[in-house]
matplotlib code that plots the C-alpha trace (Angstrom):
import matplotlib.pyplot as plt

x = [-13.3, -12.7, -13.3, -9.4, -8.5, -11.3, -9.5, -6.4, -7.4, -9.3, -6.3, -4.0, -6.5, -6.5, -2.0, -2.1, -4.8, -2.7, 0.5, -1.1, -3.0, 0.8, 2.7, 0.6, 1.6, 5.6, 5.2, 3.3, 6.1, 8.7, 7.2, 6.8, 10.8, 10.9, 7.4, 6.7, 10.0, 11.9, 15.0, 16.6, 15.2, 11.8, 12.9, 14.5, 11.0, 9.4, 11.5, 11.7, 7.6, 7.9, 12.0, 10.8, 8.3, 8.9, 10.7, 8.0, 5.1, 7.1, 6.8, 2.9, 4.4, 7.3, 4.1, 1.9, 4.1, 5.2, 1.5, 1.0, 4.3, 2.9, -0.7, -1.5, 1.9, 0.8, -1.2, 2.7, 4.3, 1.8, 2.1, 5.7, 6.8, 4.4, 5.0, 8.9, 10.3, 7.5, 8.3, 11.9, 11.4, 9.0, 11.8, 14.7, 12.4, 12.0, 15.9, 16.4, 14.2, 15.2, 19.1, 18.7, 17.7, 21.0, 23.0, 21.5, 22.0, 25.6, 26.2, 29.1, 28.1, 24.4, 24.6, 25.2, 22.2, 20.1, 20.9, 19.7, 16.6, 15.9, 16.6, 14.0, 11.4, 12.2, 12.1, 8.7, 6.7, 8.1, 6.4, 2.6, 2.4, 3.5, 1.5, -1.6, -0.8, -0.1, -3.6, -5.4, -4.0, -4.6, -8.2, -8.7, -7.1, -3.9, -2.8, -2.2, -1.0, -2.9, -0.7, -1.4, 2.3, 3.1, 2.1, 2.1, 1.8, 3.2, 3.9, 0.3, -0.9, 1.5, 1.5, -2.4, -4.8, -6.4, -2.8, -1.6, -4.4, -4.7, -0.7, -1.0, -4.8, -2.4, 0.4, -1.9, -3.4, -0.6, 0.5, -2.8, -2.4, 1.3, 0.3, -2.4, 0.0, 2.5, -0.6, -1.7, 2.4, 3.8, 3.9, 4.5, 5.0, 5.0, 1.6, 0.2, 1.5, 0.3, -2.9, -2.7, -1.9, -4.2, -7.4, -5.6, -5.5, -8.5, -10.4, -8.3, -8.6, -12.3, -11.8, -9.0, -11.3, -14.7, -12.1, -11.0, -14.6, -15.2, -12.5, -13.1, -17.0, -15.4, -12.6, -13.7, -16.6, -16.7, -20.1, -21.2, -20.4, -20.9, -22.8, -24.7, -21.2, -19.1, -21.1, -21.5, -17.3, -17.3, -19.8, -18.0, -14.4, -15.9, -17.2, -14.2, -12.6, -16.0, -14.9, -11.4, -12.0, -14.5, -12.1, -9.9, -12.2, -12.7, -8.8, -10.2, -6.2, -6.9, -10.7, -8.9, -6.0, -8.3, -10.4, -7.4, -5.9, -9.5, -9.4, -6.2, -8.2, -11.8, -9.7, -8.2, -11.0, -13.1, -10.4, -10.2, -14.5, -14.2, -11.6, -13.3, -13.1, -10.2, -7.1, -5.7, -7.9, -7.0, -8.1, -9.7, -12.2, -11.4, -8.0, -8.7, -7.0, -9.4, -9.0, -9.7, -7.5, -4.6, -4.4, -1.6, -2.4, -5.2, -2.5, -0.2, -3.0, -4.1, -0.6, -0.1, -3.0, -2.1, 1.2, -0.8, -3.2, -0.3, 2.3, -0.1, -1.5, 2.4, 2.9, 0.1, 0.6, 3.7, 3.2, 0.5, 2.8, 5.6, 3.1, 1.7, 5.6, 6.1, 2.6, 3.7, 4.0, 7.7, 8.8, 11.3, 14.8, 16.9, 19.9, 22.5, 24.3, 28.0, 27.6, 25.0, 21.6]
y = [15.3, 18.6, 19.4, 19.3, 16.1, 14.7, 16.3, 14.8, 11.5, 11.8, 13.4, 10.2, 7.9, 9.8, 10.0, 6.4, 6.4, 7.7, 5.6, 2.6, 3.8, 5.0, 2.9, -0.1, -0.5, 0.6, -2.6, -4.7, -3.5, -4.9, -8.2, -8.4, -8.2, -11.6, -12.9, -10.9, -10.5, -13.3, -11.0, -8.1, -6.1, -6.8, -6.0, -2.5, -1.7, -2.6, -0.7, 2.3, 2.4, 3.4, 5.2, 8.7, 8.2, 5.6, 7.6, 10.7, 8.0, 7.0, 10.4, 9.8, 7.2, 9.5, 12.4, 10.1, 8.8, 12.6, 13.4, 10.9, 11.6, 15.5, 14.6, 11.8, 11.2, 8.6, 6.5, 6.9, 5.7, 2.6, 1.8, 1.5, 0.5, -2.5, -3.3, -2.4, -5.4, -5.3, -2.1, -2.4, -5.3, -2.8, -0.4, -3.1, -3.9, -0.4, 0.1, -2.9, -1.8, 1.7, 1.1, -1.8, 0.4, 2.3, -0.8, -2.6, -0.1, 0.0, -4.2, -5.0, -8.8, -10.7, -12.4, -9.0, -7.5, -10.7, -10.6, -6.4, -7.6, -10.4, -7.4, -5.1, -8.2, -9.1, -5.0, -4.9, -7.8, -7.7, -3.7, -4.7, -7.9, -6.5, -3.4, -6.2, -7.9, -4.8, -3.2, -6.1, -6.9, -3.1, -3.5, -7.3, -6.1, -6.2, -6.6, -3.0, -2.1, -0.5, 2.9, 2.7, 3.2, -0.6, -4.0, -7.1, -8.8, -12.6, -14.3, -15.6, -12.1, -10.8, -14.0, -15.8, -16.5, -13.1, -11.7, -13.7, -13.2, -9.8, -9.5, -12.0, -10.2, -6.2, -8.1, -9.6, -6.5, -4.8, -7.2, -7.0, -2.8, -3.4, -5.6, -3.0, -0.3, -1.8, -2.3, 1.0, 2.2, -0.2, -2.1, -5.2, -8.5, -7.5, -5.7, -9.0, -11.3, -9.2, -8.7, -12.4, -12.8, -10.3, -12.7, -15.4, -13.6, -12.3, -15.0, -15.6, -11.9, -12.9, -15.8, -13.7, -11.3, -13.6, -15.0, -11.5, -10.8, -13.7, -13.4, -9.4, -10.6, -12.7, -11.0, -7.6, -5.4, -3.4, -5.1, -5.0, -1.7, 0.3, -2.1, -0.1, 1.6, -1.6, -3.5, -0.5, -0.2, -4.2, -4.0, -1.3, -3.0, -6.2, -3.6, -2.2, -5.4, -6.6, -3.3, -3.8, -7.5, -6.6, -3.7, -6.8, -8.3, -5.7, -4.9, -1.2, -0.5, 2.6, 1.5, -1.8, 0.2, 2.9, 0.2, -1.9, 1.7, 2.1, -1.7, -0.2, 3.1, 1.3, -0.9, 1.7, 3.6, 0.3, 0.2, 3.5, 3.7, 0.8, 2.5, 5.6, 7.5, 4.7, 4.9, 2.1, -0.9, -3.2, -6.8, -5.2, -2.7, -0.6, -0.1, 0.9, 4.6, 7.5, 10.0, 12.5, 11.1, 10.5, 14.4, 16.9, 20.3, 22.5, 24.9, 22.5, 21.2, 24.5, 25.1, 21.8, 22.5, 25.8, 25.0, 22.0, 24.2, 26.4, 23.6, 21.1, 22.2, 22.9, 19.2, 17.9, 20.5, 18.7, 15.2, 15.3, 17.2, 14.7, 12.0, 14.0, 14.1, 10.7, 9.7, 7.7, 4.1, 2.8, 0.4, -2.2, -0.9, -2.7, -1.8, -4.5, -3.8, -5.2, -8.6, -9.0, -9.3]
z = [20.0, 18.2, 13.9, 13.8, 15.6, 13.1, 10.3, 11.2, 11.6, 8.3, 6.5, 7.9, 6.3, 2.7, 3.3, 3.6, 1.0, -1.2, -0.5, -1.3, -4.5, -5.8, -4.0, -4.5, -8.8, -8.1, -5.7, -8.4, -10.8, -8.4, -8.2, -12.0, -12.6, -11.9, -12.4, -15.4, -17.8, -20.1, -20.3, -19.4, -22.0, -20.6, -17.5, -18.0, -20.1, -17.1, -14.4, -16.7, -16.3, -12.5, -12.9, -13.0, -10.0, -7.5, -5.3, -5.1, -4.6, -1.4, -0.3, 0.9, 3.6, 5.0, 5.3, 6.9, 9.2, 10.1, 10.3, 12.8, 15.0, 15.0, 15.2, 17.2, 19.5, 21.5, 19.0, 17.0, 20.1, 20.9, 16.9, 16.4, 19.2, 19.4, 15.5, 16.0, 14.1, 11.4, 10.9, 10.9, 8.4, 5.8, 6.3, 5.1, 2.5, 1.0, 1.3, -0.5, -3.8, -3.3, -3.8, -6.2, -9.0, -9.1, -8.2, -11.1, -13.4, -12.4, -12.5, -14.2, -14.9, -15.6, -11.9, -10.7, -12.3, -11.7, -7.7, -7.8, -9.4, -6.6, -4.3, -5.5, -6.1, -2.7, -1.7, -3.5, -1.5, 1.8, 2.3, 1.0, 2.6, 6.3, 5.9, 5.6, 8.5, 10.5, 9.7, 10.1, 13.6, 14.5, 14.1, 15.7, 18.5, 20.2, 24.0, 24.7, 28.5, 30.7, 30.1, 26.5, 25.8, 25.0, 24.0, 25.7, 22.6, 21.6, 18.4, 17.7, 18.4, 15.6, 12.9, 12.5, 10.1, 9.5, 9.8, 6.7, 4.6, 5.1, 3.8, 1.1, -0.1, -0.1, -1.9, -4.5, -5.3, -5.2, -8.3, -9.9, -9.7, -10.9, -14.3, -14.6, -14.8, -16.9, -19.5, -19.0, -19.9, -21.7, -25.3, -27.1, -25.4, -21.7, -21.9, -23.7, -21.1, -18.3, -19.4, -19.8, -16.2, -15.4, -16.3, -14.4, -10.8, -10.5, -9.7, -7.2, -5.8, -5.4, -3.4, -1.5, -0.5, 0.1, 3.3, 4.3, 4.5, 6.6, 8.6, 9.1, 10.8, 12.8, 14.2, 14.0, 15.5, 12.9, 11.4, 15.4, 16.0, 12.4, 10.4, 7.6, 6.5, 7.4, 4.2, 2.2, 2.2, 1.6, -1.2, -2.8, -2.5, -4.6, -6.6, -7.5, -8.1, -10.7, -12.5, -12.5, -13.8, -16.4, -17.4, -18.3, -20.1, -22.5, -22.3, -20.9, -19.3, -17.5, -16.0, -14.4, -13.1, -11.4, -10.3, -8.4, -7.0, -5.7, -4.1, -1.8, -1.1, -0.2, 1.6, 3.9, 3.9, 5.3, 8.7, 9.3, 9.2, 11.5, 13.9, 14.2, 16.9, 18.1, 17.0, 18.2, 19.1, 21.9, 22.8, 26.5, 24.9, 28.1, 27.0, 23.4, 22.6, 21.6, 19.2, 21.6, 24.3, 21.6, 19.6, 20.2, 21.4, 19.2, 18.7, 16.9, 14.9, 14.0, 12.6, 11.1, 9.5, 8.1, 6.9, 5.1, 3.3, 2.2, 0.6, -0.2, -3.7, -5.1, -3.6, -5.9, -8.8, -8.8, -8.4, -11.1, -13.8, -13.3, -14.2, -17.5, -18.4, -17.9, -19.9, -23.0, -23.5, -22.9, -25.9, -25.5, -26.2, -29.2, -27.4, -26.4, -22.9, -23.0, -21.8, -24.9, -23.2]

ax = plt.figure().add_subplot(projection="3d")
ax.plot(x, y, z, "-o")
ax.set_aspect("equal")
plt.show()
């Protein structure tokens, strides 16, 4: 394995990193239309929180999944093509939030506008809670072929027990990050509520993750194979979650949202520790795919790598002054639409 095939695997882990720390409250949002909101006031207060940067936060997926086409081809190829319909499902999904926020904003009626907001609560869990149970069957193993180009895999092997919990434990922190976010940008009644349901979940998030934890011993070798950083990563995930909890305790906004972003990142972090150096890990250990065996050619690494260096910081610079822009709290607006609401 060379430093830039190491680099790139790393850099693929901090992309998806970074989806899921930014991605991860715009889902939460999504899901708090309808779980969160009394009326449609409410619920344009709480779209307008993630308006101005939904759409750059899904950026971090589109470059991950480009790093990994141009990176790693055949751990892209094994990937999609063996989680094709899951996939094509997370895609539907992100579709179906993405265009419901100009469709709603263009309804012409309440049913209209209601039926765009079940499409972008829809859009927002669908996403985090197949991303969970793709990761987690990536690193229990799957039935790969013997030429590593496809999978042999059935419906138990896509839909079981760690499977679920692993989507339900990413789409309940996604929420969790979400009503920490509309806290941290919001006023009035919505950032009451949530931090009202805020104290409610999290004792469930601890339960969630005790069973992930469980379920990770059993059906992983990660605690076999990598022990010492295997429970230093799950120590620091609860961690992060204590913090995030006690930050709503003491109604510290920002501390519990960095804390839940951090619960996405450790989490990551923790299967791509436990990959290392596979990419992909299959059932027959024999038939697991390498790093080294995986990586395109130095010479498009070393250009990937400086074209990277070179656009990166404006990428950033960027990102970070859109969100500085974007910084106050969002009232609710005393404006009646036409229909009255």
């Amino acid at each position: 394995m060379t430093a830039l095939e190491l680099l790139w695997f790393v850099l693929i882990g901090v992309l998806f990193s970074g989806f899921f720390f930014l991605e991860g409250f715009d889902f939460g949002v999504g899901m708090s239309v309808k779980l969160l909101a009394r009326n449609k006031r409410e619920r344009d207060q709480i779209i307008e929180t993630i308006g101005p940067v939904w759409d750059g936060n899904e950026v971090w997926l589109i470059t991950a999944g480009g790093a990994m086409f141009a990176s790693f081809p055949e751990w892209y190829a094994t990937l999609f093509s063996g989680f094709y319909v899951m996939f094509l499902l997370i895609l539907v999904g992100l579709i179906l939030r993405g265009v419901s926020f100009e469709f709603r904003a263009h309804a012409h009626s309440a049913r209209e506008r209601n039926l765009w907001e079940w499409a972008m609560f829809i859009g927002s869990v669908l996403p985090p809670f197949l991303f969970g149970m793709v990761f987690v069957n990536m690193i229990q193993g799957m039935p790969i072929a013997a030429d590593k180009n496809i999978m042999n895999a059935g419906f138990g092997d896509y839909v079981n027990l760690f499977s679920i919990v692993g989507g339900v434990a990413v789409t309940l922190i996604c929420f969790l990050h979400g009503l920490n976010y509309i806290r941290l940008k919001t006023a009035g009644n919505v950032r009451e509520r949530a931090h009202v349901y805020t104290k409610k979940l999290y004792p469930v998030l601890f339960a969630g993750l005790v069973v992930f934890a469980i379920l990770a011993y059993i059906k992983t070798d990660f605690f076999t194979e990598k022990p010492v950083p295997s429970f230093i990563l799950l120590g620091l995930i609860v961690l992060f979650a204590v913090i995030s909890a006690y930050g709503s305790h003491v109604n510290k906004e920002l501390m519990s949202f960095l804390a839940t972003g951090l619960i996405l990142v450790g989490i990551v972090v923790f299967i791509f520790n436990g990959m290392f150096p596979r990419v992909m890990i299959a059932d027959d250990p024999s038939l697991s795919m390498l790093i080294k065996n995986s990586a395109n050619s130095s010479y498009t690494l070393k250009t990937m790598t400086i074209v990277t260096v070179c656009i990166l910081p404006f990428v950033l610079a960027y990102q970070s002054w859109s969100y500085y822009v974007f910084s106050k709290r969002i009232h609710v607006s005393n404006k009646l639409d036409t229909n009255g609401y």
